[in-house]
N, C-alpha and C positions, 0 to 999 in steps of 0.2 A: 504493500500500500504506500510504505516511504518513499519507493520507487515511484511511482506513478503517482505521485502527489508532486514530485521533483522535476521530472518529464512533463508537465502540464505547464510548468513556468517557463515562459518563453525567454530567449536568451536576453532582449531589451529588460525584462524585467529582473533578469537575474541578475544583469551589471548592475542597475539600479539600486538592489537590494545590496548587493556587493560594498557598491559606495556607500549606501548608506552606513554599512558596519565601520566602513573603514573610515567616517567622519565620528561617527559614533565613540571608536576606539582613539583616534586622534583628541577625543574632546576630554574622554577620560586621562587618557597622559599627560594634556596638558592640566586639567584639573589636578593631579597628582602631584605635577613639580610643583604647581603653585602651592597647593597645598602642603608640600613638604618644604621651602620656601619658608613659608608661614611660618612654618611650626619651629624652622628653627631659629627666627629672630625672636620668637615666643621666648623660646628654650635661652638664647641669649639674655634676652631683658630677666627672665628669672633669675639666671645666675648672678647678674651686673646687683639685682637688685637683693638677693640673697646675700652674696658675700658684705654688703652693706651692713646688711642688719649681722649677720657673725662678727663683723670687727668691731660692731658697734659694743656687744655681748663680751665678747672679748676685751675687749680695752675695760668694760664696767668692771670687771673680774678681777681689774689687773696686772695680767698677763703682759710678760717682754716681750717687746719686738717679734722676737723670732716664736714667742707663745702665736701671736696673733697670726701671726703668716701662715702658719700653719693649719688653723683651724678656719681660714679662708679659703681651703682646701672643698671645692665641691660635691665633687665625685671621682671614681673610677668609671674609666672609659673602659667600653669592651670591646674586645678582640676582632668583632663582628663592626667596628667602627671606623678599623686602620683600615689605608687604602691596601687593593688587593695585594701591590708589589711585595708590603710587606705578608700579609697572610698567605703567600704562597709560599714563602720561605718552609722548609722540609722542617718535620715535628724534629726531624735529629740533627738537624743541623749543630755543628761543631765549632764556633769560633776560633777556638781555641788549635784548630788543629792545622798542622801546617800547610799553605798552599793555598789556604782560603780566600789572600789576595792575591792576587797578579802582582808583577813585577813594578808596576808604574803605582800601584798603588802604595807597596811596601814601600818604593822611595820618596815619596809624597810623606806620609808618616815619617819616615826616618832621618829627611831633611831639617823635619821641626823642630829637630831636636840642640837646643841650645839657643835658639832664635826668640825674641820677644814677639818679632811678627814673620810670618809665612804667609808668602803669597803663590797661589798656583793659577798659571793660565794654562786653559786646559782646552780641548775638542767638544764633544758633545756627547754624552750617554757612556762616560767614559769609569764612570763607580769610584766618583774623588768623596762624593757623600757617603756612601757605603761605608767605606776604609777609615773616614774621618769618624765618625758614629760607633767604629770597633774602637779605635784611639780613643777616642774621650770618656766611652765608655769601663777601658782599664785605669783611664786620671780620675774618673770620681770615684771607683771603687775601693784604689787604692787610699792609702793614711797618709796622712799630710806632711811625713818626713821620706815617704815616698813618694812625692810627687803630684801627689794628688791634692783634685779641689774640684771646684763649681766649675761647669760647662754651662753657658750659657748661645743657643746654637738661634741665628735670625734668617729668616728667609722672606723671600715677595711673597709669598700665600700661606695659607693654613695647610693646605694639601701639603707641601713642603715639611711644614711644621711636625705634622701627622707621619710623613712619612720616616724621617730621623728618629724623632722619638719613639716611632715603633721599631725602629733597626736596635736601638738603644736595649727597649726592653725585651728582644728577643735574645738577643746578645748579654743582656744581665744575671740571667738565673748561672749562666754556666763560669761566663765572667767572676763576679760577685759571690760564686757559691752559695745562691741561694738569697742570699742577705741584703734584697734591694725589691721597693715598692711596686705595685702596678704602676700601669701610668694616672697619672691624677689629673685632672682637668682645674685650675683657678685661675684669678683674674692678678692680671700684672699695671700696677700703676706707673702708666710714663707719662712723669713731669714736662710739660712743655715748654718754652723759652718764655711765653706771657703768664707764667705763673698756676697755669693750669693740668689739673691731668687728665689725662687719657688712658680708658680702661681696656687693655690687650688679651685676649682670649691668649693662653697660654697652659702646655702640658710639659709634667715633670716626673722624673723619674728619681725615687730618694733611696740613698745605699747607707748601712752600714755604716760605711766611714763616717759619714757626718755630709755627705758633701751631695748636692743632686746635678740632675743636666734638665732643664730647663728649654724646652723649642717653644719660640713667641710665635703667633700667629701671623704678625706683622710686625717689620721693623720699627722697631721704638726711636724718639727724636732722641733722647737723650740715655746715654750710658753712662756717666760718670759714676753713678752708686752702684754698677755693676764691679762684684769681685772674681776675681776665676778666670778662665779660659775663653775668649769671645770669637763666635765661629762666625764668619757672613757668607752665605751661600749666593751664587750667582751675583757678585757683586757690582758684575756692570749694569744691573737694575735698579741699582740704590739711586737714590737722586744725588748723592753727594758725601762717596768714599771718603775724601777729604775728612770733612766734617766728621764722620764717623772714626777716622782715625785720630782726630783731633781731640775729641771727646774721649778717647778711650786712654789718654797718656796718664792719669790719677791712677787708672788701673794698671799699667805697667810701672808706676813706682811703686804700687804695691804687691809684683810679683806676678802681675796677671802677664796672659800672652793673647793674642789676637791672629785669627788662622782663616785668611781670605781666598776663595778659587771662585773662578767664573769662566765661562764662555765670554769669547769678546762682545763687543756692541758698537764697534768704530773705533777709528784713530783717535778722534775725538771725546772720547767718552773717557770719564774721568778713571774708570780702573785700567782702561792703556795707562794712561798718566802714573797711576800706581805703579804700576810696574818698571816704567823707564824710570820713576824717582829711585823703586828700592836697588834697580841692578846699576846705579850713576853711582850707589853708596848713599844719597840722601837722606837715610833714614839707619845710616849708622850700619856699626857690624853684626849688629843683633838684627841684621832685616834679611831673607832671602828671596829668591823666585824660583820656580821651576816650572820647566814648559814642558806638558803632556800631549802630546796630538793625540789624532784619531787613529791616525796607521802606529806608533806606540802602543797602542793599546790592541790594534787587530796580531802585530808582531807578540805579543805578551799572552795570545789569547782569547780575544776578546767574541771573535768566532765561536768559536770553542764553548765557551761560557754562553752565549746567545742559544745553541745548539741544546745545552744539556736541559737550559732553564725550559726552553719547549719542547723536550722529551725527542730529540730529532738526534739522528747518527750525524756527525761531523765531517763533510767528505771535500776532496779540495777543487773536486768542482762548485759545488755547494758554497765555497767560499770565496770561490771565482766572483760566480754569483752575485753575492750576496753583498759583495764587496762594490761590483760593477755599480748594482741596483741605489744601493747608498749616495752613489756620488752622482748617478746621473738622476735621483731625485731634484736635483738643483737645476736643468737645465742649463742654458745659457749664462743662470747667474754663477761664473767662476769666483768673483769676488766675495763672496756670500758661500761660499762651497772653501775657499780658502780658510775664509774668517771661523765656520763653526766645525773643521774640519783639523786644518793644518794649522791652526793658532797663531794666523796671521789678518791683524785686523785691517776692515775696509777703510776707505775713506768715507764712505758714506757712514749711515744709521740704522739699523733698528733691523728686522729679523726679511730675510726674502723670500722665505717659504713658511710655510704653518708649519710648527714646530711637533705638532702630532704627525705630522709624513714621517721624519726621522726617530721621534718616538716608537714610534708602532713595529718601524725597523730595526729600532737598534732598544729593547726595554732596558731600565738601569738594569748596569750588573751587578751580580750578585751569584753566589755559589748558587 
């Protein structure tokens, strides 16, 4: 009868009915974004307006400084919240065991060592955030006559944020043995220059030692009352490296260190500028740089490591390929293929292709 109730509807009518489903289901997925949209500026104003009343409860009580900070503390975020890069990381994953990074990563890490500030210009999807999130991850677990302290990691989006601090505490149970927090969700107050603040959606991660790593959601104006380790990821998006290095010098006379990589953004763009200051010496003997490209990274592996993450056999036509594919996503634009590629910036600005083409081809690496 289903048959022939089906067969009775002429094909005019069938598109029709077709379309209609399919504005139908358009209207619900758009209702769904908005609606999840909604729910999370809801979800924000709660918390902005929550942690209010906890400092307020706190402070009646009290409670030091660091009492109160603490109990400004919202929630535990959960696992089902990280972006997927991190949740696909393997239940057994090993930090700890040799070989985990590649070549350019281990010397990225081990350049830092003795330097107040490190700077890396780097290619694109090349896992300088992976390797940096394992490093900072052994300085806060560690005691603070070994080296250890606060990590405080900044990035352009929340996604960013989200994604470190979930490397961090995936990396902690085995790092830390054990003796370090979920990731906590609170709100970080940055002081403005006209005497106001600004409340920054921020997650942290607390160890043992005494010491946590902290990823803000967005770049804070002001760091001066930050202590610790200050990381800025992709820093040719910042509006003004300078400045941010400017503000961070209270914290290098007290021991702190400052750990910079990006992709270019032009000749123009103030982290070039960075970098020809620190390799002129501008910024003292305690300052370095190191240039990672993209073919670095393919020579170290990086094939390899793209292959195992999508469960694919590694073959060297495959990387023939794979490699061709990459670069001739750019087209024409060779200056723009140089710039996010070969670590040699334009003279122009700003990005030539949607940055999802090369994403999609190349995911962060990661074991």
């Amino acid at each position: 009868a289903a048959d022939q109730d089906d067969e009775s509807i002429s094909p005019a009518d069938r598109i029709a009915l077709y379309s209609k489903a399919a504005k139908a289901i358009a209207e619900l997925t758009r209702s769904s974004i908005v609606r999840e949209k909604w729910a999370g500026e809801i979800r924000q104003k709660a918390l902005v307006d929550a942690a209010s009343r906890v400092e307020e409860a706190a402070r009646a009580k009290g409670l030091d400084a660091e009492g109160v900070e603490f109990w400004r503390n919202k929630r535990v975020l959960d696992w089902e919240e990280l972006p997927e890069s991190v949740r696909s990381i393997s239940a057994n994953f090993d930090p700890s065991k040799a070989g985990v990074l590649m070549a350019h990563q281990s010397e990225w890490i081990r350049m830092q060592e003795g330097l107040d500030i490190a700077v890396c210009e780097k290619g694109r999807r090349t896992g300088i955030t992976f390797a940096q999130a394992l490093s900072d991850t052994i300085t806060a677990a560690s005691a603070k006559d070994a080296g250890g302290d606060n990590v405080w990691y900044m990035a352009d989006t929340k996604e960013k944020g989200l994604e470190f601090i979930g490397y961090v505490a995936k990396f902690a149970p085995i790092i830390a043995q054990g003796q370090a927090s979920r990731i906590e969700q609170h709100i970080f107050q940055d002081q403005q220059p006209d005497g106001t603040s600004r409340q920054i959606q921020a997650f942290r991660v607390r160890f043992a030692s005494g010491f946590r790593i902290t990823a803000l959601s967005s770049r804070p104006e002001n760091i001066h009352g930050l202590q610790g380790v200050v990381d800025l990821d992709e820093a040719a998006l910042h509006k003004d490296v300078a400045k941010v290095l400017e503000s961070a010098t209270a914290l290098l006379i007290w021991g702190g260190r400052i750990r910079v990589w990006s992709t270019h953004r032009g000749k123009k763009n103030p982290f070039n500028q960075l970098v020809q200051d620190v390799q002129a010496g501008r910024y003292g003997k305690k300052a370095g740089v190191i240039r990672i490209s993209f073919d670095d990274a393919v020579s170290n592996g990086l094939y390899e490591r793209v292959c195992a993450m999508r469960g694919k056999a590694a073959t060297a036509e495959g990387k023939k390929e794979w490699y061709t594919a990459i670069r001739s996503a750019y087209g024409p634009r060779k200056a723009a293929m140089r710039e996010e590629l070969d670590v040699i910036p334009r003279d122009g600005d700003g990005s030539a292709i949607p940055s999802v083409w090369i994403d999609r081809a190349m995911p962060e690496v990661r074991p």
